[in-house]
Backbone as CSV, one residue per row, in Angstrom:
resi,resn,N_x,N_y,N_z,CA_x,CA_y,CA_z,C_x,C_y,C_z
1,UNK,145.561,-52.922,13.723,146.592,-53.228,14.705,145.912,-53.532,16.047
2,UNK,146.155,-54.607,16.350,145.456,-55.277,17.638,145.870,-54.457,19.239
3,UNK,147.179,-53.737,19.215,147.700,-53.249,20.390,148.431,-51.697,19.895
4,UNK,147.992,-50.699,19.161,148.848,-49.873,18.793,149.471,-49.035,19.757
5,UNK,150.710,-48.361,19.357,151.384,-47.688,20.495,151.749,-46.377,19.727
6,UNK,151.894,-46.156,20.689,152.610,-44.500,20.279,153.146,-43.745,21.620
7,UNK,153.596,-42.567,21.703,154.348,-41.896,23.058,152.708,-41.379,23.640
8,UNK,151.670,-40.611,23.391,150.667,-40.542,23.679,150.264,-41.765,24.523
9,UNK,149.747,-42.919,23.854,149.247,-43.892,24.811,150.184,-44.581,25.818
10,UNK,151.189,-44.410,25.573,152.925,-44.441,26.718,152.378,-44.436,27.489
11,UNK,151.930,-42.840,27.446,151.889,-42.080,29.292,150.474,-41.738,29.327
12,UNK,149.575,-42.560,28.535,148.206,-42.986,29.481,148.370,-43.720,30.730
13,UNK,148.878,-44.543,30.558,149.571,-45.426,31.889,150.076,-44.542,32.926
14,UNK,150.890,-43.602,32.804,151.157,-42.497,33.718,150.001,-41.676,34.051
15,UNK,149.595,-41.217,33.344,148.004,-40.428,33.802,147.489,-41.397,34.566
16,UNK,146.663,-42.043,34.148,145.986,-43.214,34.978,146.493,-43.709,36.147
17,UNK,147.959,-43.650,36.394,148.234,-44.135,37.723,148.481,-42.853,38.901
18,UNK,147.927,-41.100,38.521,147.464,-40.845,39.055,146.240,-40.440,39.721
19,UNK,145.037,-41.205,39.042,143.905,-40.966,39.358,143.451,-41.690,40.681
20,UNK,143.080,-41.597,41.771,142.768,-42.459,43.007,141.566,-43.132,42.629
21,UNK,141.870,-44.494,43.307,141.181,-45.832,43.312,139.813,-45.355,43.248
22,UNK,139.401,-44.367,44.267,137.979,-43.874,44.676,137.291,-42.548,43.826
23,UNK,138.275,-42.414,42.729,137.775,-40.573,42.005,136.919,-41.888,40.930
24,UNK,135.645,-40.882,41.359,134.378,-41.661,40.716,133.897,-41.054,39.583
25,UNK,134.331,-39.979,39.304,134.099,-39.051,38.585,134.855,-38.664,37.650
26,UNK,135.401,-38.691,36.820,136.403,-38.482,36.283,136.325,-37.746,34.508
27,UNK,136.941,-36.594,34.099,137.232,-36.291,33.034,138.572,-36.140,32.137
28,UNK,138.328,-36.958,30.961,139.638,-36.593,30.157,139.484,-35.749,28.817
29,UNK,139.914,-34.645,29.445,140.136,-33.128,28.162,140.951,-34.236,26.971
30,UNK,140.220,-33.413,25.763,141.001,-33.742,24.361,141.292,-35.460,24.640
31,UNK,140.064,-35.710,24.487,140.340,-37.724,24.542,141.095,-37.827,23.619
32,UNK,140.770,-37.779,22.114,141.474,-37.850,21.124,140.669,-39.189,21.208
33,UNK,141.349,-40.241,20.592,141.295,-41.331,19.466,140.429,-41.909,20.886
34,UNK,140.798,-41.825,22.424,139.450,-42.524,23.098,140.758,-43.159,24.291
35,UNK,142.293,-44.091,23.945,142.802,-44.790,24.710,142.823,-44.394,26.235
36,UNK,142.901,-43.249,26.718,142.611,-43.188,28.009,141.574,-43.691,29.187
37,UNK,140.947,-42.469,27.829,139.238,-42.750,28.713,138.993,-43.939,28.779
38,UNK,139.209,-45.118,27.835,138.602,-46.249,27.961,139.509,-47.044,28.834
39,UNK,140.783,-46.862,28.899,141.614,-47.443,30.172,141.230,-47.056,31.745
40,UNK,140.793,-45.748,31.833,140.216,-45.158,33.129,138.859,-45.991,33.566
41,UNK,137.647,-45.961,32.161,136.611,-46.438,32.629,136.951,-47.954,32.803
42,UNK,137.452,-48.813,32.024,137.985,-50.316,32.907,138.912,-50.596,33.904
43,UNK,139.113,-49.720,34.854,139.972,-49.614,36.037,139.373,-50.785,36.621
44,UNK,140.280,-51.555,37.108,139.447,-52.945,37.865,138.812,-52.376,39.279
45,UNK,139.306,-51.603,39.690,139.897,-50.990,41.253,138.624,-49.750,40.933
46,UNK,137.994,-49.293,40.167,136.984,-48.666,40.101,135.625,-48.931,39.228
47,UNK,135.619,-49.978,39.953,133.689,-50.717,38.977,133.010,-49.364,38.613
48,UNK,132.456,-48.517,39.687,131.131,-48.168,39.423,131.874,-46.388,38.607
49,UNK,132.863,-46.248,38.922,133.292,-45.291,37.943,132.764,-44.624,36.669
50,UNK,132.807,-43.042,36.558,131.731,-42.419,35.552,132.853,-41.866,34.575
51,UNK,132.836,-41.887,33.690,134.500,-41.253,32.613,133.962,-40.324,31.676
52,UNK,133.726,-39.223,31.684,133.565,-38.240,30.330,134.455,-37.770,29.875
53,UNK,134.766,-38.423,28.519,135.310,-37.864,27.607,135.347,-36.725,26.399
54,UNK,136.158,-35.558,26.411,135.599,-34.630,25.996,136.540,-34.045,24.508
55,UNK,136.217,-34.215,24.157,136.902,-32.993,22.835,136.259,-32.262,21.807
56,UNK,137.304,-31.522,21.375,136.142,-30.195,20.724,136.071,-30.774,18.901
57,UNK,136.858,-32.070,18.695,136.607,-32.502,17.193,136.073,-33.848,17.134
58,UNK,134.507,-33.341,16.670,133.434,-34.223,16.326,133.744,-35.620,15.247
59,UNK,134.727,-35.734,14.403,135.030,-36.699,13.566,135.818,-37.970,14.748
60,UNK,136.931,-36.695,15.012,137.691,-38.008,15.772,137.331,-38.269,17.267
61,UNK,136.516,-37.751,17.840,135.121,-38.458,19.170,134.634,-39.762,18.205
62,UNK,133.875,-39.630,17.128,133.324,-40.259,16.872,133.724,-41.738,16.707
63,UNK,135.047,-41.641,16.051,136.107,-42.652,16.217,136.322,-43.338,17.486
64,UNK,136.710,-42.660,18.196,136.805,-42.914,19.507,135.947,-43.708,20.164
65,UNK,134.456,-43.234,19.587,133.482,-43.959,20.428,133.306,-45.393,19.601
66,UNK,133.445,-45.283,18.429,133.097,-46.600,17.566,134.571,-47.643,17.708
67,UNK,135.776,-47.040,18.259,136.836,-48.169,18.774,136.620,-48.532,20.314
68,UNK,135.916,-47.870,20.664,135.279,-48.911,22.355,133.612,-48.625,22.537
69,UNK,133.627,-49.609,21.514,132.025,-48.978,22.033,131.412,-50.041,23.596
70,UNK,132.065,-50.755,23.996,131.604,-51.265,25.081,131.969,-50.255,26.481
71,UNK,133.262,-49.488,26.485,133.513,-49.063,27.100,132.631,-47.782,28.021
72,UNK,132.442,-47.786,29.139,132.104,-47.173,30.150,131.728,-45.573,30.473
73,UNK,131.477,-45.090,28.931,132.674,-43.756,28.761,131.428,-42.907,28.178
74,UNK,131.255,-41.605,28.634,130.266,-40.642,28.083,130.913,-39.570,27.329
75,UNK,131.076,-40.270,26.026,131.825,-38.985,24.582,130.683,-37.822,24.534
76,UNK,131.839,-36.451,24.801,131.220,-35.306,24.884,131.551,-34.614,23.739
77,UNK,131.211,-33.804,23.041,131.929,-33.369,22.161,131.237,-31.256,22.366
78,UNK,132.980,-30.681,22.821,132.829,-29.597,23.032,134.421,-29.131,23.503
79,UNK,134.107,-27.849,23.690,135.453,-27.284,23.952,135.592,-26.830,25.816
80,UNK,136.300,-27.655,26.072,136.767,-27.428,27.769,136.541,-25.872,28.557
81,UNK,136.818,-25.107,27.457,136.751,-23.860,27.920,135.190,-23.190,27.882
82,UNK,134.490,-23.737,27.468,133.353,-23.137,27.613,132.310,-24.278,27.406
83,UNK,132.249,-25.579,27.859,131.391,-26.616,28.052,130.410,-26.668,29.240
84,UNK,129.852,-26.423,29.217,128.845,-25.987,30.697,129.026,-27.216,31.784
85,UNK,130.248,-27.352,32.335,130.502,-28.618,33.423,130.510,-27.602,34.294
86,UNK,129.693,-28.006,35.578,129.423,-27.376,37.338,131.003,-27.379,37.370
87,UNK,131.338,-26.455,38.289,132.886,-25.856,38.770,132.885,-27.566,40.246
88,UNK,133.793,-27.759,40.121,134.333,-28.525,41.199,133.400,-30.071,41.018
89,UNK,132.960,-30.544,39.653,131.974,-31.258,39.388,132.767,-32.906,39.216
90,UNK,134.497,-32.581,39.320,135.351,-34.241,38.831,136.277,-34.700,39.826
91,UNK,136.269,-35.964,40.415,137.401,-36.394,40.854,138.609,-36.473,40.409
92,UNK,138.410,-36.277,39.449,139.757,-36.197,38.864,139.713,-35.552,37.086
93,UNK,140.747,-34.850,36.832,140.962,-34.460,35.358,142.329,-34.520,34.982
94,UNK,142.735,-35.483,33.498,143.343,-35.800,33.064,143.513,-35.072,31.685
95,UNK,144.741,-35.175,31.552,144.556,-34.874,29.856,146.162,-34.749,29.009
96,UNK,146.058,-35.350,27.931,147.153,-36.297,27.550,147.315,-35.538,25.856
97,UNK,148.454,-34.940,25.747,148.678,-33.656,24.887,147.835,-32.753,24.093
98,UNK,147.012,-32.149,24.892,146.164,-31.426,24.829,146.665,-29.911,25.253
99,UNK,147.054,-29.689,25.928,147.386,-28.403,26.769,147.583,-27.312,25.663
100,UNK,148.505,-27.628,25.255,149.404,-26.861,23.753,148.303,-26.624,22.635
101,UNK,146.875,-26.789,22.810,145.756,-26.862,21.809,145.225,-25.259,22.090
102,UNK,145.655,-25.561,23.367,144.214,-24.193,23.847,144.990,-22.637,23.468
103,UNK,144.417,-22.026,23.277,144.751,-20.413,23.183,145.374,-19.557,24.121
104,UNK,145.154,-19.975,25.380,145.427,-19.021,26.332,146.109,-20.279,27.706
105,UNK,147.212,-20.502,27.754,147.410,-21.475,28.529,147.167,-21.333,30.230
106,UNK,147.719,-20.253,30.476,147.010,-19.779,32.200,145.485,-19.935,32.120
107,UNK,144.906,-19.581,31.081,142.922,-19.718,31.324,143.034,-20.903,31.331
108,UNK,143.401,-22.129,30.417,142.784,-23.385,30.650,143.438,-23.961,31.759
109,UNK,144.434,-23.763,32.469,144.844,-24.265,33.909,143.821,-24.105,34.755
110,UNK,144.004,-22.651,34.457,142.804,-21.923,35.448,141.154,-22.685,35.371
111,UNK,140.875,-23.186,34.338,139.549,-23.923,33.506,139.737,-25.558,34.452
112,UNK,140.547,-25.509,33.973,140.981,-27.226,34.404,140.886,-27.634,35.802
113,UNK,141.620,-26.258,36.556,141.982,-26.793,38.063,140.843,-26.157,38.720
114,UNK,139.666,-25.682,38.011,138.170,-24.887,38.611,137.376,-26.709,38.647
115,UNK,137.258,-27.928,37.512,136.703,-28.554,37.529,137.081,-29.714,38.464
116,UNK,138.102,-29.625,39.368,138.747,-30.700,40.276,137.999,-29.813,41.736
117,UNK,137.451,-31.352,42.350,136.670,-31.214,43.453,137.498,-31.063,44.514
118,UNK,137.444,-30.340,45.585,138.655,-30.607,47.039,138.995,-31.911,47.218
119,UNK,140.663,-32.067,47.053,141.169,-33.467,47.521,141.341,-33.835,45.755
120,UNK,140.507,-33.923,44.805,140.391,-34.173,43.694,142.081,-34.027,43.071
121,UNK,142.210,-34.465,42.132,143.697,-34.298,41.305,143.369,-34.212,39.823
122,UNK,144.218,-33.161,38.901,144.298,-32.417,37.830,145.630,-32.785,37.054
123,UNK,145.612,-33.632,36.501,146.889,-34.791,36.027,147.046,-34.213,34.454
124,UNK,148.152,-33.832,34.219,148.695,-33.305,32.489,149.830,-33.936,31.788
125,UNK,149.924,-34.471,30.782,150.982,-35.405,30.327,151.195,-33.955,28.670
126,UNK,151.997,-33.373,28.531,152.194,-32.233,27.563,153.010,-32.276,26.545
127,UNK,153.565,-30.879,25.734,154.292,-30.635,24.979,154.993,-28.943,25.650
128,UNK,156.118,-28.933,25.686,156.414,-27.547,25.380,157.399,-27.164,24.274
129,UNK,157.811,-26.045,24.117,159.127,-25.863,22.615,160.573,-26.049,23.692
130,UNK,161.210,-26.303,22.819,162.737,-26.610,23.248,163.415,-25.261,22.847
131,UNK,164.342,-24.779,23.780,164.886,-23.454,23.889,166.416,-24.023,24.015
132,UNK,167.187,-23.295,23.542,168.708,-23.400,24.000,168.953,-24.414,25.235
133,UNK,168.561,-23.747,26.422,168.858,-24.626,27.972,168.257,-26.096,27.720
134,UNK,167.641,-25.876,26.759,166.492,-27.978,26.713,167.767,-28.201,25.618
135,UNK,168.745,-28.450,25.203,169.318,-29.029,24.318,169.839,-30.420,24.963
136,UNK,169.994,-30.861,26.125,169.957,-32.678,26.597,168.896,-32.837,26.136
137,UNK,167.891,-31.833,27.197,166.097,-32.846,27.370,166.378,-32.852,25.683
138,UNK,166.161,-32.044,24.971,165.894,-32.068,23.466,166.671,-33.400,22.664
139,UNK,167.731,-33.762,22.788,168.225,-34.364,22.444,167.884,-36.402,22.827
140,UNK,167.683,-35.918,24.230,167.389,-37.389,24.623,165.939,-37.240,24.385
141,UNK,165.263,-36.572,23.999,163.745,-36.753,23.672,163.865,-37.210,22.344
142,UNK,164.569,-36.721,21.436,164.751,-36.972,19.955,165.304,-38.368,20.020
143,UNK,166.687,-39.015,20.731,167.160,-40.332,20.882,165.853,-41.714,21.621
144,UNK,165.174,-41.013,22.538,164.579,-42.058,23.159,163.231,-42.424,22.317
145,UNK,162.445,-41.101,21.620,161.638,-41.330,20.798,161.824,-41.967,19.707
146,UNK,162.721,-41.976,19.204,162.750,-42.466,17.696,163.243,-43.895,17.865
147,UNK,164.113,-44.084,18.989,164.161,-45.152,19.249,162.759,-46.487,19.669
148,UNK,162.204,-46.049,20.426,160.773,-46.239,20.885,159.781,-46.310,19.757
149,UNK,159.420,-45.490,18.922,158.902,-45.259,17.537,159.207,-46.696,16.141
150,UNK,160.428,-46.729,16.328,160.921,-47.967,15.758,160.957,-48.968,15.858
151,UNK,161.375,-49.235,17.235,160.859,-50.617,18.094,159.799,-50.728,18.074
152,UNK,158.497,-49.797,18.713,157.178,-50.189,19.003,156.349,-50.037,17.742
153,UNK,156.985,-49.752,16.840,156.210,-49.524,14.948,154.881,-48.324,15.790
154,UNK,155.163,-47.506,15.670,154.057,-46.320,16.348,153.310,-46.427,14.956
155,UNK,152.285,-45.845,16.030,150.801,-46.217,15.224,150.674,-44.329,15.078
156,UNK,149.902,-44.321,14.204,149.429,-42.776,13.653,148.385,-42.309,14.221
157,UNK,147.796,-41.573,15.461,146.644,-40.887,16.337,145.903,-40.342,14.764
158,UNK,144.598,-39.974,15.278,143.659,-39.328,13.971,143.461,-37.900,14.263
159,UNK,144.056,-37.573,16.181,143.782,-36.149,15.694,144.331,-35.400,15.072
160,UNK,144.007,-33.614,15.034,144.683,-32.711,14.573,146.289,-32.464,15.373
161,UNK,147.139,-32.212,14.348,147.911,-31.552,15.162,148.274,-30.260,15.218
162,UNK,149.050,-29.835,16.559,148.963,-28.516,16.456,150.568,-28.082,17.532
163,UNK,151.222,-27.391,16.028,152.825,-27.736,16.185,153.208,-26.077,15.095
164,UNK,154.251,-25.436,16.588,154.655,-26.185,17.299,154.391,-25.518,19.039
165,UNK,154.384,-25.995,20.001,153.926,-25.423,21.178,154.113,-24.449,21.230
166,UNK,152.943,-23.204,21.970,153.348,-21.971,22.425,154.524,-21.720,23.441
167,UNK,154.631,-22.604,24.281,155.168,-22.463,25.910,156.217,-23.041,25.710
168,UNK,157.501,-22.572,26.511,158.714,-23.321,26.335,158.678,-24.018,28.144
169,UNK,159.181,-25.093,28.392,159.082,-25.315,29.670,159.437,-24.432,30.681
170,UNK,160.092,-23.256,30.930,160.268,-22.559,31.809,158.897,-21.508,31.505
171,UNK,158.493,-21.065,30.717,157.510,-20.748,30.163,156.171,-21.284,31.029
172,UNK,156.195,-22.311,30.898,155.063,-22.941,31.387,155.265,-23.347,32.896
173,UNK,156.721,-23.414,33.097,156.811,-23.271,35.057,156.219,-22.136,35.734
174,UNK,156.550,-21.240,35.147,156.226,-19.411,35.307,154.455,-19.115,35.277
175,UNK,154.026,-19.964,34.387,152.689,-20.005,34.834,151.719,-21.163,35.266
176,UNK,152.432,-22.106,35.625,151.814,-23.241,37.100,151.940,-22.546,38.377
177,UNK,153.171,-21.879,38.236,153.072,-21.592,39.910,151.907,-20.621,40.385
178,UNK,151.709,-19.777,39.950,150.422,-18.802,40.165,149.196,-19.565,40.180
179,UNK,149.320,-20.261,39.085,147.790,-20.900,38.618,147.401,-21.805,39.754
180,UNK,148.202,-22.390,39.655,147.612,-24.352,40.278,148.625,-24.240,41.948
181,UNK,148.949,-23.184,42.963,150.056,-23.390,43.408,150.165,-25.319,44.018
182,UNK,151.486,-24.986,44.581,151.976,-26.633,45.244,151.907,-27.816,43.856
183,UNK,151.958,-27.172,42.106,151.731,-28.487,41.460,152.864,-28.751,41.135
184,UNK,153.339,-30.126,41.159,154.632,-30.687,40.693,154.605,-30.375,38.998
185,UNK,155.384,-30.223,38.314,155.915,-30.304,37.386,157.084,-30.782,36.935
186,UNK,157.478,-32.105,36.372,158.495,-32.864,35.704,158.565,-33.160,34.392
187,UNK,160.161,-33.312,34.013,160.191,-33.425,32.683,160.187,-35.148,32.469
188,UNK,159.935,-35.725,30.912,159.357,-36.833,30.647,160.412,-37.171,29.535
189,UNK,160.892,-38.087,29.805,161.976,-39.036,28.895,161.604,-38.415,27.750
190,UNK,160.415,-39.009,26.793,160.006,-39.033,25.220,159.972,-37.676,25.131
191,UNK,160.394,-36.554,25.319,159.648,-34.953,25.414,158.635,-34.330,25.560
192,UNK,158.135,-35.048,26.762,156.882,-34.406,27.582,157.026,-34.226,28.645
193,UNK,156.025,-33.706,29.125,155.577,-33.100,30.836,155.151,-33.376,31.654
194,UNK,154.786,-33.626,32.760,153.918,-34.276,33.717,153.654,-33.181,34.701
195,UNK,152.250,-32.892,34.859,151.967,-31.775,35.605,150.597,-32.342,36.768
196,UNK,151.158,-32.208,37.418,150.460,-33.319,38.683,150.019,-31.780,39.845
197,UNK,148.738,-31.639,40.040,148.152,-30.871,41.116,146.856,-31.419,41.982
198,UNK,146.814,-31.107,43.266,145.601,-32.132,44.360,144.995,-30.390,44.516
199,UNK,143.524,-30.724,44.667,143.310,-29.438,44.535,142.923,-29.517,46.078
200,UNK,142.944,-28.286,46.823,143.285,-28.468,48.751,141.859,-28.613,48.998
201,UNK,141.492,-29.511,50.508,140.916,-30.270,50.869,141.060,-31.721,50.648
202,UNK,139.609,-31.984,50.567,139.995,-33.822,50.628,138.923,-34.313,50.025
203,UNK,139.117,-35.570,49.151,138.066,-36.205,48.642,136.993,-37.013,48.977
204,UNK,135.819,-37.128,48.774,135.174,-37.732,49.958,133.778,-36.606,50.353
């Protein structure tokens, strides 16, 4: 498939349009199949741009790297939580349904928003479980996806999955605010998240 789609590579486009023109540095937790990272490292608006891509499953990195191999992009293969990256070492960190992977969701916030430099931004596109009060979001996530899914013939990702989320969205409000304070958190048409934090200071 020359252009595949899916709700994942959707809201690469959303990730990516919060990374600043100038974050030279940049990491995306749980690349998966690679579409981010390799959209980040061809940013027109960032030539000299550095992109490490990281995940902790060695088959589907590998993939990843052999569907862009021109691309710009340093495939890491390890687990976020204990990968020996310097604290405050990225202009920016992204990461595109990954969250819901890790074990302990306050540690990897806490993990995540340690590797964003002052001024830097810590960008999350997610999953949480649907509880009673999510029965719209739930519903228009179920209507807009399947709709979307059908139209766009979704393509099948190679990673693992891992279903179904620990965190229900209030769940996971309850522990942004401590963690990351001042981070926006919004809900996402297809049934995802957007978790947007600038870590204080300035970039530069």
């Amino acid at each position: 498939m020359a252009d595949p789609w899916n709700a994942n590579i959707h809201y690469d486009a959303r990730l990516a349009g919060h990374v600043p023109p100038e974050a030279g540095r940049v990491l995306d937790v749980g690349c998966g199949d690679g579409f981010l990272a390799a959209r980040l490292a061809r940013a027109a608006d960032a030539p000299s741009r550095h992109v490490v891509a990281l995940d902790v499953d060695a088959p589907v990195l590998a993939r990843a790297s052999e569907r862009f191999p021109d691309a710009a992009v340093e495939w890491c293969h390890g687990d976020v939580l204990t990968h020996p990256f310097e604290p405050a070492s990225f202009d920016a960190v992204v990461s595109n349904a990954t969250l819901h992977h890790l074990p302990d969701t306050a540690a990897a916030l806490r993990r995540l928003g340690s590797l964003v430099r002052p001024g830097g931004v810590l960008a999350i596109v997610g999953f949480t479980r649907f509880e009673r009060r999510d029965l719209h979001w739930a519903a228009a996530a179920f209507v807009s996806l399947g709709v979307a899914n059908r139209v766009r013939r979704k393509w099948e990702h190679t990673a693992p999955l891992h279903w179904p989320p620990p965190l229900t969205y209030r769940e996971l409000s309850a522990s942004v605010r401590p963690t990351l304070p001042g981070a926006r958190l919004s809900r996402l048409l297809m049934g995802r998240y957007l978790l947007v934090w600038q870590a204080p200071g300035s970039l530069g």
